[in-house]
N, C-alpha and C positions, 0 to 999 in steps of 0.2 A: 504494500500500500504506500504506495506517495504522500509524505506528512504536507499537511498545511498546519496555520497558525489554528485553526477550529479541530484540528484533527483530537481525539480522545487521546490524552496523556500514554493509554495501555499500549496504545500502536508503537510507542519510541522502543526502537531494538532496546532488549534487556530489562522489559517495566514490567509488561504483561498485567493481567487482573488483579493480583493480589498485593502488588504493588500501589498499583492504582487506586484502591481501594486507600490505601494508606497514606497515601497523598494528599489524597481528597481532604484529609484531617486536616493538614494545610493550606486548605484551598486552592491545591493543584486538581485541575478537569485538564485542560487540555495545553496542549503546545504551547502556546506564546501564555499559559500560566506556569511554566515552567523554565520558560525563558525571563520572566519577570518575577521568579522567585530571588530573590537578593540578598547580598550578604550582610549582616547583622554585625561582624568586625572580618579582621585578619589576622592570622595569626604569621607574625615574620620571620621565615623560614629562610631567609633568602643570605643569611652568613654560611657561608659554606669553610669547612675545616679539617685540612688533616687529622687523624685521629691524636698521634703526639701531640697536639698543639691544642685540644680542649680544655679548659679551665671550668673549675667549679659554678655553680649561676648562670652559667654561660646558656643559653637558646642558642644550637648550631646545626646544619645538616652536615652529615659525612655520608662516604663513599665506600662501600667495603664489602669482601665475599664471606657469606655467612659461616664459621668453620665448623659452629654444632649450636643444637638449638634442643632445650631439653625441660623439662617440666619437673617442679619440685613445691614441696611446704615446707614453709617455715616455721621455725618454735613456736611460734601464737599461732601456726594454723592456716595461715593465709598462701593458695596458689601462687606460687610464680613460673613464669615462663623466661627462661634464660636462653640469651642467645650470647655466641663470641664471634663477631667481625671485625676483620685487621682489612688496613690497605697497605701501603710501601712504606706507611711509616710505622707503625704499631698495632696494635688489638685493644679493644672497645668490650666495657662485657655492656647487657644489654637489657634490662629486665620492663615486663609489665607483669600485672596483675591481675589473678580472674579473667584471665582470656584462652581457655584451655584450646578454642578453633585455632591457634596460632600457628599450636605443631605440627597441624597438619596443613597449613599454605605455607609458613618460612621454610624452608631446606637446608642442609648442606651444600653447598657450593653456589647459593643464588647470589648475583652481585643487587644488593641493596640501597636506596637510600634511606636512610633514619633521618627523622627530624625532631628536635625535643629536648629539653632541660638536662642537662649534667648535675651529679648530686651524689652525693656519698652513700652507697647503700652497705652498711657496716663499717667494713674497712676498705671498702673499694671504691672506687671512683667509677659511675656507670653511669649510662644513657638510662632518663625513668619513662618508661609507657609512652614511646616516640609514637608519632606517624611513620610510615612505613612504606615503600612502594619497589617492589620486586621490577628490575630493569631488563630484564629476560622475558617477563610474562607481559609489560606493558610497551615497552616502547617510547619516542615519539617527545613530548616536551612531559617534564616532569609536572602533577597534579597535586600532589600529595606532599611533594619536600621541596626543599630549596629553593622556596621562590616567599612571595607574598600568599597564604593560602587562603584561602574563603571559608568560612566558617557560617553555614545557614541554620533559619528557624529549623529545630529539627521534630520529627514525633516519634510516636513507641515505633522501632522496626523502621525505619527512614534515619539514615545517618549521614552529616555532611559529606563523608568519603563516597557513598552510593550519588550524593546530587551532585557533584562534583564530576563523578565519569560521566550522568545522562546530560550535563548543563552541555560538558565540554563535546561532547558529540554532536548536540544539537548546533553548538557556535561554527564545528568544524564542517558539518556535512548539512546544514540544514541555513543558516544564516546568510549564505547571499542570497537566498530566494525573499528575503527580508525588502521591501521597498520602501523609502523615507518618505512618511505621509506627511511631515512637517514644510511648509514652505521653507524654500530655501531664502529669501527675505528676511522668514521672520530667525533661522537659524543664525544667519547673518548678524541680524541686529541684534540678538540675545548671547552671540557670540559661544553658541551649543556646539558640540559635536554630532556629527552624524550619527544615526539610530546606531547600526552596526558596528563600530566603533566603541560608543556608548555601554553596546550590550556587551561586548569584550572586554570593556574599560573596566566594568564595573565584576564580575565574576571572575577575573583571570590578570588583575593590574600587574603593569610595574612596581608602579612607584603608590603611593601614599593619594598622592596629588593627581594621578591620574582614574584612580579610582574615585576620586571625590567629584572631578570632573565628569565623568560616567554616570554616578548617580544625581548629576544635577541636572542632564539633559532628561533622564528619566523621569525627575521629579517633576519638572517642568511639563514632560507632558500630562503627565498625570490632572495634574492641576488645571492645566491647560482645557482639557476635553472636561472636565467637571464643569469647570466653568461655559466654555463654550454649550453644555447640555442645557445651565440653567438659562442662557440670554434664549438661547431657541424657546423652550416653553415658553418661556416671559414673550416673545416673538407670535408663536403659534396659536397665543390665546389672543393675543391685540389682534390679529390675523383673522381668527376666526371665532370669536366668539361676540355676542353683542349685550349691552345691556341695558338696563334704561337710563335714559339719564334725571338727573337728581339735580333740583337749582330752587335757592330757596332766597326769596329778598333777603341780604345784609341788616336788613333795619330789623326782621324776625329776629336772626340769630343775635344780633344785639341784643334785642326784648328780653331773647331767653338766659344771655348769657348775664344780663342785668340783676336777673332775680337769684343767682348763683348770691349762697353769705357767703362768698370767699373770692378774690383774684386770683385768676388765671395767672401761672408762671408762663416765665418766656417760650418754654416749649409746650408748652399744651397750646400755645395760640399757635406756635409754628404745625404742628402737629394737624390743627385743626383745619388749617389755610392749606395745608396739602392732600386731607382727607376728603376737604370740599372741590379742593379744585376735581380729585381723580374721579368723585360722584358724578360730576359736571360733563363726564364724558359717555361717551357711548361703547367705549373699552370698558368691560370690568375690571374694577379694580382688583387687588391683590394687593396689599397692602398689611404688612407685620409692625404693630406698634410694642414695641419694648419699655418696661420703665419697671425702675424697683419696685418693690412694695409700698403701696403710700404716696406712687408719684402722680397719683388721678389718672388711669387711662381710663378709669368706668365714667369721669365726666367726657373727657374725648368724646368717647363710645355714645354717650346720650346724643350729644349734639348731631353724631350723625345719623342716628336714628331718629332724631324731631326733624333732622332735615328728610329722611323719604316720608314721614307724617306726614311732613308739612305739603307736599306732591301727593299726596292720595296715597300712597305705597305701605308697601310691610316691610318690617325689620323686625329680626328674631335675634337674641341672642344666646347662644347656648355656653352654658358651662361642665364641668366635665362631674360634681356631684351636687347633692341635695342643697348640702348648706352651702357653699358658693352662689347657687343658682339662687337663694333665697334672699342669700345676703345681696347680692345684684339689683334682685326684685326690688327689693326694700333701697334699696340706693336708687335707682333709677326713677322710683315710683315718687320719691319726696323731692327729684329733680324736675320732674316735668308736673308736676299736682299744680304749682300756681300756674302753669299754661293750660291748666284743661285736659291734658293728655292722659286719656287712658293708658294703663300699665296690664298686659295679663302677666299671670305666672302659671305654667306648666310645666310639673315633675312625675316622673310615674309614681308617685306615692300619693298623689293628689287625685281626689274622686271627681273633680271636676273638667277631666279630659273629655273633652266634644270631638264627635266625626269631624267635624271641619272647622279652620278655624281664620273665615274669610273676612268674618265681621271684623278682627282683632287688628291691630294695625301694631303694636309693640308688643309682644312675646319673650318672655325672659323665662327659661328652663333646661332641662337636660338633657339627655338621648333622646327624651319619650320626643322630641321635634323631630326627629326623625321618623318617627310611626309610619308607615305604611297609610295607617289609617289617618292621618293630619294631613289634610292638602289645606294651600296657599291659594290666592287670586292672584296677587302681582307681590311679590316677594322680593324686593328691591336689595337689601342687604340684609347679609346674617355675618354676625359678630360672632368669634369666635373664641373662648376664655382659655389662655393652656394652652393653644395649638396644639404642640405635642402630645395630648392628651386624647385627642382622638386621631382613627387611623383616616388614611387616604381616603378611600372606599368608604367611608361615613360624609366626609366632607362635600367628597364629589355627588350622594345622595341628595345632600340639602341642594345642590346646585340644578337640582332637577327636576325641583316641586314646582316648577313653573309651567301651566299648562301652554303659554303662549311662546316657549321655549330659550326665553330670555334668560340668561344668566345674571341671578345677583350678581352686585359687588361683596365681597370678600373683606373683613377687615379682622384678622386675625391678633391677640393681644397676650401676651407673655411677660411673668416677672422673673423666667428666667434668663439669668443674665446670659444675654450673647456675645465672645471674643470677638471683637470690632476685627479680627484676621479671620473671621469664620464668616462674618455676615456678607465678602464677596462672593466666596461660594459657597458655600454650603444653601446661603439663602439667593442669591443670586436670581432666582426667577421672582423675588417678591419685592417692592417698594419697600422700606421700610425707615419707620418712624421711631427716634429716641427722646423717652421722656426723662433728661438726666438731671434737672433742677428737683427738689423735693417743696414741695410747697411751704408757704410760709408758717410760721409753727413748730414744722417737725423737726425732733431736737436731732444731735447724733446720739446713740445708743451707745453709753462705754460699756466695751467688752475685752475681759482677760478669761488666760485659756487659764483655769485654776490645778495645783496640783491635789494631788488624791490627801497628800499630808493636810491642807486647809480646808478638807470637805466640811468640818466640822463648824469652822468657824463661819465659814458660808451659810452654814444653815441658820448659826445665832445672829447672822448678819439679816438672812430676810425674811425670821421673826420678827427682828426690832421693827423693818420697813414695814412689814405688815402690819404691826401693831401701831403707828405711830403715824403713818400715811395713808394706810388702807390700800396701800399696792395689792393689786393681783399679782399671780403670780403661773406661769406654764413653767413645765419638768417635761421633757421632751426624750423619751428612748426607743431605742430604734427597735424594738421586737418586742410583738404582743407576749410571746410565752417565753418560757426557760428553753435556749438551746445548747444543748450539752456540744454540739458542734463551735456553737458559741458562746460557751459558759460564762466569758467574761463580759459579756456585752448586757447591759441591764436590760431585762422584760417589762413591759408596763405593768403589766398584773399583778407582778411581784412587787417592783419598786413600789408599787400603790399600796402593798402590806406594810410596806418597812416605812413609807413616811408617813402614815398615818399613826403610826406611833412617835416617828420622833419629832411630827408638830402636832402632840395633843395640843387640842382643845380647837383645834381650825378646822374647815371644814373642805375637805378634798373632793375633788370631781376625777371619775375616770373617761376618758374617750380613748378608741380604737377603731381600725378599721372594721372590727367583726361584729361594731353595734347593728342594731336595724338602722336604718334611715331616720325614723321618727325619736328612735332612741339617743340617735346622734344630736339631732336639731333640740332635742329637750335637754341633752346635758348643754349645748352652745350658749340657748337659753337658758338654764342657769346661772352658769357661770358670768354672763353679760349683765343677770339681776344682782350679782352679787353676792350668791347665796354659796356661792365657793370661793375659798381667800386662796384656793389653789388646784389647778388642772394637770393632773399627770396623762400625757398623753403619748401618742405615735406621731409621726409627719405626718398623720392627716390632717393636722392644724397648719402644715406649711402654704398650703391655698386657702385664703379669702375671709379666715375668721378674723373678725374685727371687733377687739373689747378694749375701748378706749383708756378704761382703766388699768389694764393689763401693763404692769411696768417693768418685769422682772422672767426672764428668759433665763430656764438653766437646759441645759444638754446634754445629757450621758452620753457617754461612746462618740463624742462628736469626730473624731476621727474616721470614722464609717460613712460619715456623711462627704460632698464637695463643700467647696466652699457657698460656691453660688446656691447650695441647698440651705447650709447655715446662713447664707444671706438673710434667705426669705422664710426663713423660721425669726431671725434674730427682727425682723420686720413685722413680726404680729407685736412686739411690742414698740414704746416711743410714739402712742396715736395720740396720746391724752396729754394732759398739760404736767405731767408726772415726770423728771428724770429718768430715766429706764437705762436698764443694764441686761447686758448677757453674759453668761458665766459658760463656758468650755469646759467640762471634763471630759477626760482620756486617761486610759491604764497602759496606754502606748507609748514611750521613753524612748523615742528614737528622732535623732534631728532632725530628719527629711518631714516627717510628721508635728513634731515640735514646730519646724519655720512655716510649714505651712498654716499649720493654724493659729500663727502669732500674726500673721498676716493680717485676720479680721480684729486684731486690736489698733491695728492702723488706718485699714481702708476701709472703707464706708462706699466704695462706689460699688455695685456690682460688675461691669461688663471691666472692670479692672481687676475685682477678683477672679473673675471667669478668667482672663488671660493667665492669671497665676500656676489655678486650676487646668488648665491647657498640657502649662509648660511641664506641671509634674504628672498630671494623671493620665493625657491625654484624653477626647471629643467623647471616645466610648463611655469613658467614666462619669463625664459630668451629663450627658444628656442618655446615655443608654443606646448604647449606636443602633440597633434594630429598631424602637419603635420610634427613634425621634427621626431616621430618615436622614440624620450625617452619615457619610460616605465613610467606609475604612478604608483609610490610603493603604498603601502596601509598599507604599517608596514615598513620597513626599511627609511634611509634617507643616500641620496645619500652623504652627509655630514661626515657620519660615515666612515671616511678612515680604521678604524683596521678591520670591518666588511668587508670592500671592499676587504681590503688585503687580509687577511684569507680564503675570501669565492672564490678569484681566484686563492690562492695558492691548496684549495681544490679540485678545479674545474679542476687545469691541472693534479693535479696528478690521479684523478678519470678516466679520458680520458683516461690517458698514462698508467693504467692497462692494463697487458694482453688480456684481451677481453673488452677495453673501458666499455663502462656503460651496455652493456650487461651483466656483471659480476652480475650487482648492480639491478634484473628484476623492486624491489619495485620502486626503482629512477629512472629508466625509463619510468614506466609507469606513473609516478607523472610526469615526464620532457612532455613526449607527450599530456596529458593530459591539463597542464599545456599554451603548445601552441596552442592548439584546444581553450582554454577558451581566450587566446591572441589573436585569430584571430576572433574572436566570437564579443568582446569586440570591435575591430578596424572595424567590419563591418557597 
């Protein structure tokens, strides 16, 4: 069979089925994913040295004919496999460990390279657990010693020495049929190496620098077709979809914005003047507004919902649970009352769900909008709370409850924070709005990560506050029960036994995800009347509970959490006129975890902790790479801002050619290509 890039991995001489199978673990399927599997370091092989002339500490390759190669245990028990190779200057002894297949591939008389650490094993001076490659059975350029060696992600039964022979196979006998889909312009101006080049640069280097070079042309394109994917959708919807437009006199949205008790920050008015203008058109919008907790996007959100009112239209807004969805309600319903404007609310836990809901013109609730059984008249826009909180295939449903087949506008809203190097591409098909002033009022929240030695005194500290201010207070853990997997991590259930004893006389609230719905909304409501000086809860309080009195944020196991999660926990408190504090615990003692969580005692922005967050956890960690729909690079690093830049300053100008990427057929067919193996992958 003739390999192409689509060809199934099992077809490369020497892989077969059950190889394949084991790759896959990797996310090797086919050819060009196994060309784009990549080195992770190198290990430097490349001092080559008489055997006389080794030195202790020394990483060197030698040259030499095996003279015996023999298998033995040692006093504590442990295999070893002994080899003795001399060249013209001396003899080498040679040992590794628990590798009994040894004796029977090294031989007598096979001339060898070793590669590997010098080290005193007793009294001798020996080569420990080299790499290895028999010159009689291979042939051809050395893979295994004396050079720079590749070192890949590996799995059970896949070892870098195995990816190494099918990588170098594939470069030798399969890589000119490779053709460079990048314009030569843009290779040019970016000053890349050619594909083939790149792909040899990078699994097989010289030098240090040339391998770095290899992987920047790879990363680039990486980046490159991400980005070019999202300008096309953001293209193919302006293209082909229509929606209504939405235009409401200046002098209303004054009226309404008049009766607002509070001013508008600088960005909620920018925010708003760009949500009107996208309304104003006959493109749907798509539009992702960002803002911490507390930064007003649910006032945003009203005004462009009074604006389809104000045109005859519907606007629904969905959130992703009960109490979010209620609390919305009750926000939005106390924003538009002195204009007259009807507010529904619709949850599935509410008996008051109707077949149709045409009469209604503001709708605020949960999945249940999506019902099958709920149709729309003219559905202008639907708001979206969370975005990542619901999947594709729910979104794309709401966009289709329109019988006259007009696509709302879209106005998606998140307080999770975004790395301003993620929103080119990752978000790249959507507008997007940042609410980064915090309205007038809200204080900063001081937050220290506390040690386990001060728990104590923590807790006589927000008695006093409690008693003396009447602070609330959330205790925040990250798991409803005891897990012995995770024995150290506090349970809600539990810790709600142990601090009901050690604040007698106060009165404690539990929440969890595993309440009923209406059990949830009753503890919220309590807690909001006050009738609890303290809520031990789960991160189901990190979206949309608001208890102004709430001053005092503690966090078990916060080290489990990202930051931008502790952001928008440390954010249900600081609403009220109250000082507020968040307190940090961890049973974690390690500096990489220490600095990162000394971090939220200094910044207060979020989309500045999110970069933090980036640079140590990486995109999968802070949003959940499968359901939030960020890409896993496999070569770039979303950290890399000059690659971001470059690769979207390339990206629009490729589009804004005269015939778009039709110009470019190679890079199109690599771009389409490319999304077929993206949807392959997500299935």
């Amino acid at each position: 069979m003739d390999l192409n890039l689509e060809s199934p991995v099992r077809f490369i001489p020497h892989v077969g089925p059950v190889m394949a199978t084991r790759v896959e673990r990797l996310g090797i399927y086919t050819v060009e994913d196994l060309l784009y599997h990549i080195p992770f370091r190198y290990d430097d092989f490349s001092l080559v040295s008489p055997i006389n002339r080794v030195q202790p500490g020394e990483t060197v390759t030698v040259t030499g004919v095996v003279e015996s190669m023999k298998a033995f245990y040692t006093k504590t028990g442990k295999k070893v496999q002994e080899a003795r190779v001399s060249d013209q200057t001396g003899r080498l002894t040679v040992v590794w460990f628990n590798q009994p297949y040894l004796i029977k591939v090294i031989h007598e008389g096979d001339t060898i390279h070793l590669s590997g650490n010098i080290a005193w094993f007793g009294s001798k001076l020996v080569m420990m657990s080299p790499q290895y490659e028999i010159i009689s059975a291979q042939g051809g350029e050395s893979l295994h010693t004396g050079r720079l060696v590749p070192v890949y992600p590996e799995t059970e039964g896949v070892s870098s020495k195995w990816l190494r022979s099918r990588i170098a196979f594939l470069l030798t006998g399969f890589i000119a049929q490779l053709q460079d889909y990048l314009p030569p312009q843009v290779i040019k101006k970016q000053g890349l190496m050619e594909l083939q080049t790149a792909l040899s640069a990078v699994h097989f280097p010289k030098t240090l620098s040339e391998a770095s070079m290899g992987k920047r042309r790879l990363a680039f394109d990486e980046l490159l077709l991400l980005q070019l994917r999202s300008l096309e959708q953001k293209r193919m919807r302006e293209n082909t979809e229509h929606s209504y437009q939405l235009t409401t006199p200046k002098e209303r949205i004054k009226t309404f914005l008049n009766t607002l008790p509070f001013t508008l920050t600088g960005d909620q008015t920018k925010s708003i003047n760009e949500i009107l203008s996208d309304l104003a058109r006959s493109i749907p919008a798509n539009r992702l507004l960002e803002g911490d907790v507390g930064s007003g996007k649910t006032v945003v959100a009203a005004v462009a919902m009074y604006t389809a009112y104000s045109g005859g239209y519907q606007s629904i807004l969905m959130a992703p649970t009960q109490i979010l969805a209620e609390q919305h309600f009750e926000t939005i319903q106390k924003l538009l009352t002195p204009l007259n404007v009807p507010v529904d609310l619709m949850t599935g836990n509410k008996k008051t769900i109707t077949k149709s809901r045409k009469s209604a013109s503001i709708i605020v609730g949960t999945h249940a909008l999506l019902s099958d059984a709920i149709s729309y008249k003219k559905l202008a826009l639907v708001v979206v709370d969370e975005q990542h909180r619901f999947g594709v295939e729910q979104r794309a449903k709401l966009m289709e409850k329109n019988p006259d087949g007009m696509t709302p506008h879209l106005l998606t809203m998140t307080a999770t924070p975004i790395p301003r190097t993620l929103a080119k591409t990752v978000f790249g098909s959507l507008d997007l709005s940042v609410l980064g002033e915090m309205p007038k009022g809200r204080q900063k929240i001081k937050t220290w990560v506390i040690p386990e030695e001060k728990r104590k005194n923590a807790y006589t500290w927000i008695k006093k506050q409690i008693n003396e201010t009447g602070a609330q207070v959330f205790i925040i853990c990250p798991l409803i029960d005891e897990s012995e997997a995770l024995s150290e991590v506090k349970a809600v259930k539990e810790e709600y036994k142990k601090l009901q004893k050690e604040f007698t006389g106060l009165s404690i609230g539990l929440l969890h995800g595993k309440l009923k719905p209406n059990e949830k909304t009753n503890v919220i409501a309590d807690f909001r009347a006050k009738k609890y000086s303290i809520l031990v809860a789960t991160p189901v309080v990190e979206v949309g509970i608001d208890i102004p009195n709430a001053a005092i944020m503690l966090i078990e196991g916060a080290d489990r959490f990202g930051l931008g999660q502790l952001h928008q926990l440390r954010g249900r408190v600081g609403r009220g006129s109250l000082q507020s504090y968040c307190f940090l615990f961890t049973q974690a003692d390690d500096e990489k975890t220490t600095t990162r969580l000394k971090a939220l005692e200094t910044l207060h922005d979020g989309p500045a902790l999110a970069e933090v967050d980036l640079k140590l956890r990486g995109p999968g960690e802070i949003f959940g790479t499968r359901q939030h729909g960020v890409p896993n690079l496999k070569i770039a690093a979303f950290t890399d801002i000059s690659t971001i830049n470059n690769t979207h300053n390339a990206a629009l100008e490729l589009m804004n050619d005269t015939n778009g990427l039709n110009a470019f057929p190679l890079l199109r067919e690599k771009l389409e290509r490319s999304k077929i193996q993206e949807d392959l992958r997500q299935d």
